[in-house]
Structure formats: structure tokens, C-alpha cells
C-alpha positions as CSV (number, residue, x, y, z in Angstrom):
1,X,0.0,0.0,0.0
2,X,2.8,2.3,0.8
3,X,4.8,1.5,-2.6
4,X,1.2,2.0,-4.4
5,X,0.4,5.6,-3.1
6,X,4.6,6.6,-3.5
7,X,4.0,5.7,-7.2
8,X,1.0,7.8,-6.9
9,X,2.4,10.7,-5.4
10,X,5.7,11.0,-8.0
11,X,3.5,9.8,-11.4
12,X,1.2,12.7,-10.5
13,X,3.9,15.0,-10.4
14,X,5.9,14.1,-13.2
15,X,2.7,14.0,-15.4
16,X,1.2,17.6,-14.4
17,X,4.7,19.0,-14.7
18,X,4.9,17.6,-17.9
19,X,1.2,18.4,-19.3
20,X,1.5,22.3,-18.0
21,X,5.4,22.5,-20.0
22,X,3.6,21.1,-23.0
23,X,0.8,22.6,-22.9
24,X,2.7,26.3,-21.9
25,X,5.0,26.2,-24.9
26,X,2.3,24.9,-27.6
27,X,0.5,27.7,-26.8
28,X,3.1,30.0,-27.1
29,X,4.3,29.2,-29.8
30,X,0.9,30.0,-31.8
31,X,0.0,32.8,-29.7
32,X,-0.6,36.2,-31.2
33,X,-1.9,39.2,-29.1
34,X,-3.9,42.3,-29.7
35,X,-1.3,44.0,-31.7
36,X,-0.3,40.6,-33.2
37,X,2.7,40.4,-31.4
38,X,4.2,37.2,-30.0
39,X,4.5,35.7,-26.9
40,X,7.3,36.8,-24.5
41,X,7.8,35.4,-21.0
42,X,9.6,39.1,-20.5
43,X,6.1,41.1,-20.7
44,X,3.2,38.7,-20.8
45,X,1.4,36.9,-18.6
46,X,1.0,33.1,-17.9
47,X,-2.6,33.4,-18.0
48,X,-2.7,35.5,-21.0
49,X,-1.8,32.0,-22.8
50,X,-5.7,31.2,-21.7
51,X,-7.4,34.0,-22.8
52,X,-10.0,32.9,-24.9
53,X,-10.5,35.1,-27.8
54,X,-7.3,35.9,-28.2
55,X,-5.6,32.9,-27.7
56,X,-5.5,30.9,-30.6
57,X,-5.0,27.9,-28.3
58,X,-6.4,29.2,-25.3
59,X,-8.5,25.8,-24.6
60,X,-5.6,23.7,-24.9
61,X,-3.7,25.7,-21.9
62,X,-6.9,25.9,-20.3
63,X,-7.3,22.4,-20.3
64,X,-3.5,21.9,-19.4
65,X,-3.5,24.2,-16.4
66,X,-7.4,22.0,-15.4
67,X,-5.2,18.5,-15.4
68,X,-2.0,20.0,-14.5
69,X,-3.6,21.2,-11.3
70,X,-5.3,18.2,-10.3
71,X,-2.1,16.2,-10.4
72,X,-0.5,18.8,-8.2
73,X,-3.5,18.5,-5.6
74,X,-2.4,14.7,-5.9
75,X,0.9,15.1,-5.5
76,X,0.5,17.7,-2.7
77,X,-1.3,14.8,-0.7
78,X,1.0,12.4,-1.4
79,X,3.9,14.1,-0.3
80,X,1.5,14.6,3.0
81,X,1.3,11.4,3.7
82,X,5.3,11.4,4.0
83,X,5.8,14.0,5.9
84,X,3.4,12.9,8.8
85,X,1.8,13.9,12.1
86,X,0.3,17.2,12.9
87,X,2.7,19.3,10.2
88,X,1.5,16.9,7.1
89,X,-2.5,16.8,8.0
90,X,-1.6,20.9,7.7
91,X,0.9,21.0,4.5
92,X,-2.1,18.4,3.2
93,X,-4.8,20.9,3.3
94,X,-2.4,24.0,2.3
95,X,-1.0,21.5,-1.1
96,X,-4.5,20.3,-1.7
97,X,-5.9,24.3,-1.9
98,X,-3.0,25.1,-4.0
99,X,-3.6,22.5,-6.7
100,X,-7.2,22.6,-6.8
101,X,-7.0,26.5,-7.3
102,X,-4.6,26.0,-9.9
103,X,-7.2,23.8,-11.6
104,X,-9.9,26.3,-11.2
105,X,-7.6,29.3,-13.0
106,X,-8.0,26.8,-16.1
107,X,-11.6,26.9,-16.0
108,X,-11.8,31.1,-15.2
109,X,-9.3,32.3,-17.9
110,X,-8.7,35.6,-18.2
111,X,-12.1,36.8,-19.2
112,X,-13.7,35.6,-16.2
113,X,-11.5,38.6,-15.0
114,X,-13.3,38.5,-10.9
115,X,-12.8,34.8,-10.3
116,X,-9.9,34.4,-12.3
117,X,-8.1,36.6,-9.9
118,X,-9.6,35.5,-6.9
119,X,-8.5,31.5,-7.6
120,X,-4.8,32.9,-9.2
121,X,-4.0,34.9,-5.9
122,X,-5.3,31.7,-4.2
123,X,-2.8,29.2,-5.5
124,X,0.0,32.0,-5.4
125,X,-0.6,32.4,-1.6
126,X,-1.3,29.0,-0.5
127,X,1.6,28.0,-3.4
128,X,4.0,30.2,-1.0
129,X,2.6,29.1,2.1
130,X,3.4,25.3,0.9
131,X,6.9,25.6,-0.4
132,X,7.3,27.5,2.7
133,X,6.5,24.8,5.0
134,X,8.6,22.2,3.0
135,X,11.8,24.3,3.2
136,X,10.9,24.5,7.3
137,X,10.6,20.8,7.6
138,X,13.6,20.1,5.8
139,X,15.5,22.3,7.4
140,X,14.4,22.0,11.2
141,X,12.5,18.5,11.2
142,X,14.4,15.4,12.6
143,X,13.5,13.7,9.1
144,X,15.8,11.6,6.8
145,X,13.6,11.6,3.9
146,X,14.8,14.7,2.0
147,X,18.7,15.8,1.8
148,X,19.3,19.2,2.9
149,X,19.9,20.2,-0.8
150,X,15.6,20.4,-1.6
151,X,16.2,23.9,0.2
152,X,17.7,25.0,-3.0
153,X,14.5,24.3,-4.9
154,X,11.9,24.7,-2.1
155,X,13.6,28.1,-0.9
156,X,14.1,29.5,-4.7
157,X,9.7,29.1,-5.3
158,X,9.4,30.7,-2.0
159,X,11.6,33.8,-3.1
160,X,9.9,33.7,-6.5
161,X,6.3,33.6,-4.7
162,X,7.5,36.3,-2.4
163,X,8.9,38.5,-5.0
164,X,5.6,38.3,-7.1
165,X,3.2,38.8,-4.2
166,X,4.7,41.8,-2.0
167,X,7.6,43.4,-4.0
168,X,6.8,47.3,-5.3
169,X,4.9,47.2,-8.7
170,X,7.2,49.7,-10.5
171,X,4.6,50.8,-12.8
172,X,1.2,50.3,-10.6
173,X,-0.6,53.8,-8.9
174,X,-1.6,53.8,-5.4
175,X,-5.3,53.2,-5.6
176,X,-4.5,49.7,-7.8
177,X,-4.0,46.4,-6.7
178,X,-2.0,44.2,-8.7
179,X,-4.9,42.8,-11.1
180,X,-6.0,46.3,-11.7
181,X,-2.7,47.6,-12.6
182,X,-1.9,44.5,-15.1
183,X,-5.3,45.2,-17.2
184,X,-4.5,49.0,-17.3
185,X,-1.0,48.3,-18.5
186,X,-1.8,45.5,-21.4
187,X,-3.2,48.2,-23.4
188,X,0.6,49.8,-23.6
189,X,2.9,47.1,-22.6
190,X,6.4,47.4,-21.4
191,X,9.1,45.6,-22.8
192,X,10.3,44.0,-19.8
193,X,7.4,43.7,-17.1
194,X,9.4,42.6,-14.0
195,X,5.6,41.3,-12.4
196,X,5.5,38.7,-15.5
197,X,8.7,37.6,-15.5
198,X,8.6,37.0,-11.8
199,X,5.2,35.2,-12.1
200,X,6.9,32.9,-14.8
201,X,9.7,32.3,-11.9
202,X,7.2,31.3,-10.0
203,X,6.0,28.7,-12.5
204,X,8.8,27.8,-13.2
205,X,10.4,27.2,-9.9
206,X,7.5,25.0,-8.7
207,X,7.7,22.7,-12.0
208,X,11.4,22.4,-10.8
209,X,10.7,21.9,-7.3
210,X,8.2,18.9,-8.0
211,X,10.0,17.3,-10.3
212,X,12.8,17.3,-7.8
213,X,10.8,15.6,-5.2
214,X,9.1,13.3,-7.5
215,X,12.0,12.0,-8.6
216,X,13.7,12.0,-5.3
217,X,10.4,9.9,-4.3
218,X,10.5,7.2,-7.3
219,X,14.6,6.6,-6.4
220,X,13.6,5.6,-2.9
221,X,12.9,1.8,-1.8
């Protein structure tokens, strides 16, 4: 039973790592925007890769992020299960919110603007709050499971997360949040956005940071 839920844990991880890539550089690739320009991970967006209308392949990213975030609620429960006690029920219900509301961005794009935001800043909080707790466990925990080195992934989403979420929004007013500013801004985009490229770090990180530990998990006996 134990063998059977490991596989679980790592097969989810590896495939929703693997569906989001694909499905994140498909869509890219045939992406055009308003002005008909391309697809940059410098000024865009990751959910601008959904937006249907614009989008030429918004369903298929939609439909990516849907599956890719249902195997990170898996895998996030999984990984649960190993940690343990008290501190995995809770990284359980922060990993399990995380995935599922990176599920739901896939089925609010972009035009959905109200819920869209509301289930984005949800996985981008809980996200942080769950790579968080994994680099605190690893660090302080009496555990033998993960070598010190998974700080060096866990650590780098957490900066990524924090950097997105509370650094200064160079080009955001006052009265704004960060949703407000974004829309206001797509109508005369910068060249480099520093918000998208650190949401992309975020993305990125975590797709690093999973396959890390799903691999780590599948090595074990």
C-alpha cells in the first residue's frame, strides 16, 4: 500500500509537470496578441496564454493548467502522507488548496477577470505558504527523507512567490492592486514587465521543485 500511493504521489507529479510544459510552450508558440505580437515570457502573462479570444489555443492551456492542477493536488497529498503527524495533515490541506486552485484558474481564464483573480491569488498564496513549509521541515525537522539540498528548490519558489506577491509594482498607482494595474497596462505594454517575468519564476520554480521531489520519491525503496 505504501509502494502504491509513492508511485502515486511521483507519477502525478511528473505528469502535471509535464502536461503544464507542453501545454505552456504549444500555446506560445501560436500565440498572437492584440497587436499581433508574440509571446514573451519578458512582458506577458502566464494566464494570457488562456485568454479565450485571443488565444489561438487558449482551450488547450486551459485544459492543461485544469489537469496540470489536479495532479498537483495529488501530488500535494502524497507528499502529505510522508511528511506525517500534525505538520503533514496541515501541509495536506495548504497543497491540496494550492492544486485545486490551480485547476480552477483553467476553467476562469482571463475573461472571467473576478474569479480568475480570486482562484490565481489563491494558489499564489497557498503555493508560498506550501513551499514554505517544506523548506521549514527540511530544514528544522528530525527527518531523513529529503537531503538538505531540496532547500535550493523549495527556498528559490518561495523567493519567487514572495517577490511576485509583495515586492513594489514599478509601474502600478496607489489606488491599484496588482490585477487592476496588469489590465490597465496590457493596453501599452512594457518591454520588460518585471511582475511577468517573476510570475513565470514562480511557474517555473515550482515545476522544478516537483520534479525534484518526484523524482527523489521514485529513487527511494
Amino acid at each position: 500500500m505504501r509502494r502504491d500511493y509513492r508511485t502515486i504521489t511521483y507519477a502525478a507529479g511528473l505528469i502535471g509537470c509535464a502536461v503544464l510544459t507542453l501545454g505552456a510552450i504549444i500555446t506560445a508558440l501560436a500565440y498572437r496578441g492584440r497587436t499581433g505580437e508574440p509571446y514573451s515570457l519578458l512582458n506577458h502573462f502566464v494566464s494570457e496564454l488562456g485568454e479565450v479570444g485571443v488565444s489561438e489555443l487558449a482551450w488547450l492551456f486551459n485544459g492543461a493548467l485544469f489537469i496540470g492542477g489536479l495532479c498537483l493536488a495529488v501530488f500535494m497529498l502524497g507528499l502529505a502522507l510522508r511528511l506525517r503527524g500534525w505538520f503533514g495533515a496541515v501541509f495536506g490541506v495548504v497543497g491540496l488548496i494550492t492544486g485545486l486552485s490551480g485547476a480552477l484558474v483553467g476553467m476562469f481564464p482571463m475573461n472571467n477577470l473576478v474569479p480568475h483573480a480570486r482562484v490565481a491569488m489563491t494558489f499564489f498564496d497557498m503555493g508560498l505558504l506550501a513551499t514554505l513549509l517544506f523548506s521549514l521541515y527540511v530544514l528544522f525537522s528530525r527527518q531523513r527523507l529529503f537531503p538538505k539540498w531540496f532547500l535550493a528548490p523549495s527556498l528559490l519558489a518561495t523567493a519567487f512567490f514572495v517577490g511576485f506577491l509583495y515586492l513594489p509594482q514599478p509601474h502600478a498607482s496607489e489606488s491599484e492592486d496588482m490585477v487592476q494595474s496588469a489590465v490597465r497596462l496590457m493596453a501599452n505594454r512594457p518591454a520588460v514587465w518585471p511582475t511577468a517575468i517573476l510570475e513565470w519564476g514562480v511557474i517555473i520554480a515550482v515545476l522544478v521543485w516537483v520534479v525534484a521531489v518526484a523524482f527523489h520519491l521514485r529513487a527511494q525503496k
